[in-house]
C-alpha positions, 0 to 999 in steps of 0.5 A: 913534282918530279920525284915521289917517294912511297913508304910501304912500296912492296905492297900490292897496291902501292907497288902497281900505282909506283908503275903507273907513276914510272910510266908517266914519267915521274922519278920513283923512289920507295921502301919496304920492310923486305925485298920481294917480287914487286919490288924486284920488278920495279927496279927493273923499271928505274925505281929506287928501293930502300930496304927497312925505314930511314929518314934519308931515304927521303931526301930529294923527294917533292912528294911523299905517299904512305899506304894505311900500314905506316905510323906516325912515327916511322922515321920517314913521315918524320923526317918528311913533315920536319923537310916540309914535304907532302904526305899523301896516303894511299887512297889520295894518290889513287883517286889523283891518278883516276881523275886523269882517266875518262872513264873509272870502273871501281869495284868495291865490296866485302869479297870478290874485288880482285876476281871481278876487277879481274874479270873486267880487266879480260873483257876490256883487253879482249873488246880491245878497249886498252884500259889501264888496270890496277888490281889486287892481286897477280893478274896472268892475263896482264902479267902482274898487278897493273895493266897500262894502257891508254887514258879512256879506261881506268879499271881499279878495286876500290877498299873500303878500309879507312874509308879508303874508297871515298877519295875516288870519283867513278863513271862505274862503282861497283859493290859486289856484297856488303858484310862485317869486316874491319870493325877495328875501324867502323865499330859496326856494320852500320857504319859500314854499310853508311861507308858503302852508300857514300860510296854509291852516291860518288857515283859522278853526275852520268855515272852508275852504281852497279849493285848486288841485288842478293845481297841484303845489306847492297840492296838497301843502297839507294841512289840515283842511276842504279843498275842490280844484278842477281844470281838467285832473282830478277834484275837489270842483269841475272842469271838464269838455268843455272847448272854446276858440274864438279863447283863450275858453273854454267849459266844464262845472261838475261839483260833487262828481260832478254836472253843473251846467250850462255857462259861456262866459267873455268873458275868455280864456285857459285860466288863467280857467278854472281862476279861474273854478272857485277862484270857483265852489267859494266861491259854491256853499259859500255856496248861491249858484245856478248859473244866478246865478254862469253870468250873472255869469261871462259878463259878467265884464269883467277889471280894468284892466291885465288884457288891456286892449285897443284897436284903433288907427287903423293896424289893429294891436292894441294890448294892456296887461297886468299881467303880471310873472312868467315864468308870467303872460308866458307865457299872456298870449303864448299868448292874444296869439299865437292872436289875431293874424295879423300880427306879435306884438310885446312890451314888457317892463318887468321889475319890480324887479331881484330878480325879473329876478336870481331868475327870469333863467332863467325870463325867457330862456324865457317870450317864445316867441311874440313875433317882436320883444321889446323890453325897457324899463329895469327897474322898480325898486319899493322896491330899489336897482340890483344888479350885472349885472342890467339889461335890456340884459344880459336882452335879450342872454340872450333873444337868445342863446335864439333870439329877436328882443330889445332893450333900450330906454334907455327907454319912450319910446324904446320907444315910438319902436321901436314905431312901425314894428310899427304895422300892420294884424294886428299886436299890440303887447304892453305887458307889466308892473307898473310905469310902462309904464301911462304907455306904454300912455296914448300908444296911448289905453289908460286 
């Protein structure tokens, strides 16, 4: 096949396998509801995009691939299944391009994919081992989302949504945390935490399953060929004297028992350590030097969205950050709230209604820290509205909590009720997955 048309192309998956596919070789083609960044940077390099969904935008395609977004009745597939021609998802393609590298690292898990994933990508590129990276988020070091390199390494995220991470076969798999999310598609976290260990167990003949021995539902895994690492106990690889200043944290490598040496990170919060180690186990496996990963964590610079912050011209600070499950809520704030003096103020996008409905308890508990919580209308993905949920009605239930919320009509009128916040020592919290990147734009966060 030669040419191979992408429905959903703008996606940050989609769009950094479309550049891995230009780069073999293959003629590119693809759509998206809207012009963007990624779709910008792939005309640059030969790809043909069409902007909204037509049957004939698939015409001359020997392949089609759609990411988990697309429905059956999106005049693309249509047209495609009545031309005959291939459909593959997502996760499909992914595990194809992987099986052409020799060693795949995939990174799994709740939260901390794209750190990790980011992690692994600076100490590979700084070992000089040239892998090729695909990543979920913007990446400094590689100026995007995917990195191409040579054929020994692949070093992908791996999701889990729609058992997404089942159609790859790695050397490494790693699972930083296991906790209740897109319950729209596994009911439960049983069946989540199932999903995972089939994960674990596609671990190839040689390879290894690199776990999170803090957390409960990881250390439940069983499998062969596993190695544990910890922030808070003994294992194959932890932390130890462990030191914070202002949310950074500095911290010993102990390897089966013996003592490596210390690493400071740059990126904060206690969640970073424990990525840090997920990182550190797969490149000690693969002999990469210490004093080599020390340097490269140290300059470690987080992906966009990841606790991006600026300063704005009132004194206050102003911070994005992709956070979207209660869990990753939670350690944003805590890292927020020991950095600020004044007042902590938050901007809450929720992202699609079956996470608010699933999580609504979880929601009301994970905003302790903030002093004023303003709620946006919710992102709504791939799903139509559901009854009751809505952020007026999750405002009113964080209020009943105790706390200061409200819902916006909004972001703009969120933007409006920010206003009055802006001031010396206070920060401003910009919180989501979804369009609240385009609130974040106002205040000169790119």
């Amino acid at each position: 096949m030669k040419h191979i048309h992408i429905i959903g192309i703008g996606g940050i998956s989609l769009s950094g396998l479309a550049t891995i596919l230009i780069n073999k070789g293959y003629v590119v083609s693809g759509s998206d509801a809207h012009k963007s960044d990624l779709t910008q940077k792939l005309e640059k390099l030969g790809a043909k995009i069409f902007v909204g969904h037509s049957a004939t935008n698939v015409d001359g395609a020997e392949l089609v691939v759609r990411s988990a977004a697309i429905k059956d009745d999106n005049p693309e597939i249509v047209e495609a299944q009545r031309q005959g021609i291939k459909i593959i998802d997502r996760a499909e393609l992914l595990g194809q391009i992987a099986s052409e590298y020799q060693t795949v690292i995939s990174v799994a898990g709740t939260h901390g994919k794209t750190t990790t994933t980011g992690m692994l990508a600076s100490i590979f590129i700084a070992a000089n081992k040239n892998p090729t990276v695909h990543i979920g988020g913007e990446l400094p070091i590689i100026g995007g989302n995917v990195f191409i390199g040579g054929k020994k390494y692949f070093i992908t995220e791996a999701c889990e949504y729609y058992d997404s991470f089942l159609k790859l076969s790695s050397d490494y798999g790693v699972i930083t945390n296991i906790q209740k999310d897109h319950l729209d598609y596994f009911k439960n976290l049983d069946n989540l935490q199932k999903s995972f260990e089939k994960f674990a167990k596609n671990t190839k003949y040689n390879g290894l399953c690199v776990t999170n021995l803090d957390d409960e539902n990881c250390a439940k895994i069983k499998t062969k060929n596993m190695i544990k690492f910890s922030v808070l106990s003994n294992a194959d690889y932890c932390a130890t004297n462990i030191t914070e200043q202002d949310q950074n944290y500095s911290f010993n490598v102990v390897e089966f028992g013996k003592n490596l040496g210390r690493i400071s990170l740059s990126v904060p919060g206690i969640h970073n350590v424990s990525n840090a180690m997920a990182a550190i186990a797969v490149a000690r496996q693969e002999c990469i030097e210490f004093e080599t990963i020390k340097n490269a964590l140290e300059t470690f610079c987080q992906s966009k969205r990841r606790y991006q912050q600026l300063t704005h011209q009132s004194g206050a600070v102003v911070v994005h950050d992709y956070a979207h499950h209660p869990t990753e809520i939670a350690a944003t704030l805590a890292v927020a709230r020991a950095r600020t003096r004044g007042k902590l103020i938050v901007v809450f996008e929720p992202h699609t209604f079956s996470r608010t409905q699933y999580l609504w308890k979880e929601f009301c508990e994970c905003f302790v820290g903030a002093d004023q919580v303003i709620f946006a209308p919710i992102y709504p993905a791939r799903e139509e509205p559901i009854n009751g949920v809505t952020s007026k009605n999750l405002a009113v239930a964080v209020s009943e909590s105790g706390q200061n919320a409200i819902a916006a009509e909004s972001l703009d009128q969120a933007h409006d009720m920010l206003l009055p916040y802006l001031q010396k020592d206070n920060t401003i919290l910009l919180l989501g997955a979804g369009t609240i990147v385009n609130l974040a734009q106002k205040f000169g966060i790119d």
